[in-house]
C-alpha positions, 0 to 999 in steps of 0.5 A, spaced: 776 243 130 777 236 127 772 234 122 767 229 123 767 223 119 760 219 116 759 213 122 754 207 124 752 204 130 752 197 126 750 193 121 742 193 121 738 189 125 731 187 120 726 182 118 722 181 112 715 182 112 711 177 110 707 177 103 712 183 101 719 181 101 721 188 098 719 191 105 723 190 112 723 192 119 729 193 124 728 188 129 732 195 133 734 201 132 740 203 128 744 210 128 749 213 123 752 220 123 752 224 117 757 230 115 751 233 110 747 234 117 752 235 122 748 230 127 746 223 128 740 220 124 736 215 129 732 208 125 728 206 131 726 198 132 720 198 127 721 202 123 718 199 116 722 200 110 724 198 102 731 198 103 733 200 096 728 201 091 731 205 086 729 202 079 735 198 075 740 199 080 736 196 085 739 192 092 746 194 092 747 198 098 741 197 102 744 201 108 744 207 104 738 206 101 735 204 109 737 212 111 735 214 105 728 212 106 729 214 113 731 222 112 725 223 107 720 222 112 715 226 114 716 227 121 724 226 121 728 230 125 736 229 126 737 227 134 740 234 137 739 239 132 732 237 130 733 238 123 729 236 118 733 235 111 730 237 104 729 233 099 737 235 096 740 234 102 736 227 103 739 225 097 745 227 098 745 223 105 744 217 100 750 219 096 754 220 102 752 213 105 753 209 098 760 212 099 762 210 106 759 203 104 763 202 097 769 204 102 768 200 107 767 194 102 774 196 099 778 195 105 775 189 106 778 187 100 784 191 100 791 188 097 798 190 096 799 186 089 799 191 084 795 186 080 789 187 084 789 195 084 788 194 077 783 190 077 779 193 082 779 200 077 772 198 073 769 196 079 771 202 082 768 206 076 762 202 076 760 205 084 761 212 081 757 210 076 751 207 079 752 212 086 751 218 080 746 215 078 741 213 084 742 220 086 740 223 081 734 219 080 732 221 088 732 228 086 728 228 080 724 222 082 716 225 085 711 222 089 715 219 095 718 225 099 714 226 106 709 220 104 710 217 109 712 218 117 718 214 120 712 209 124 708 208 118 706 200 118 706 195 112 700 196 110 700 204 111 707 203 106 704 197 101 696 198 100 696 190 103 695 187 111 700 184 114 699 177 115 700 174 121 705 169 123 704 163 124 705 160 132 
């Protein structure tokens, strides 16, 4: 049996959310497949989140950040197998998403000159670093961890109303 490889549906679709710019909402839903669950994970449109908030470190890879927030819902279950991820296993989905991103953004950059191999090392070195890091700081980190459910509103998730758009 071959095994499977992490995948997205596509790049997400969302909108910042008046009064919070910390805080987005897909505009239609996004999928990825995880290897650390063996089944697909399904943001719906609406779906309300801060991307990423790991502190220091914050906004380097949103998408991860977006699945992260995802799978610690308290309501979340994975497509087919309905599963419910820990904690751990949440954080480990982050890690493995940071991993496929960093991947997909050296590919896009991949080169054959010697020269650039070399100079791409600390880059690379620096995404080890910062993966390690926001992974380890999602597992230890308490208080958000089926907080929220996956339709929870802005103002359910940020203590503030929405404001409302202007026509």
């Amino acid at each position: 049996m071959d095994k499977k490889l992490t995948q997205i549906s596509g790049p997400i679709r969302c909108e910042f959310i008046l009064g919070d710019p910390r805080y987005v909402r897909n505009i239609e839903k996004w999928s990825f497949y995880s290897t650390v669950v063996d089944d697909w994970c399904d943001a719906p449109s609406e779906f309300v989140h801060d991307t990423e908030s790991v502190p220091i470190v914050t906004g380097s890879n949103r998408e991860a950040g977006t699945g992260h927030d995802l799978t610690c819902r308290s309501d979340f279950i994975t497509r087919e197998k309905k599963i419910s991820p820990t904690k751990l296993q949440s954080a480990r989905i982050y890690l493995e998403l940071q991993r496929h991103f960093d991947r997909l953004e050296r590919k896009q950059w991949k080169s054959s000159k010697w020269q650039d191999w070399a100079l791409d090392q600390p880059n690379r070195l620096w995404d080890l670093f910062k993966r390690g890091g926001k992974t380890a700081i999602v597992i230890v980190v308490p208080g958000y961890f089926h907080k929220h459910k996956v339709m929870a509103t802005f103002e359910e998730m940020s203590g503030k109303k929405e404001p409302q758009k202007e026509a």
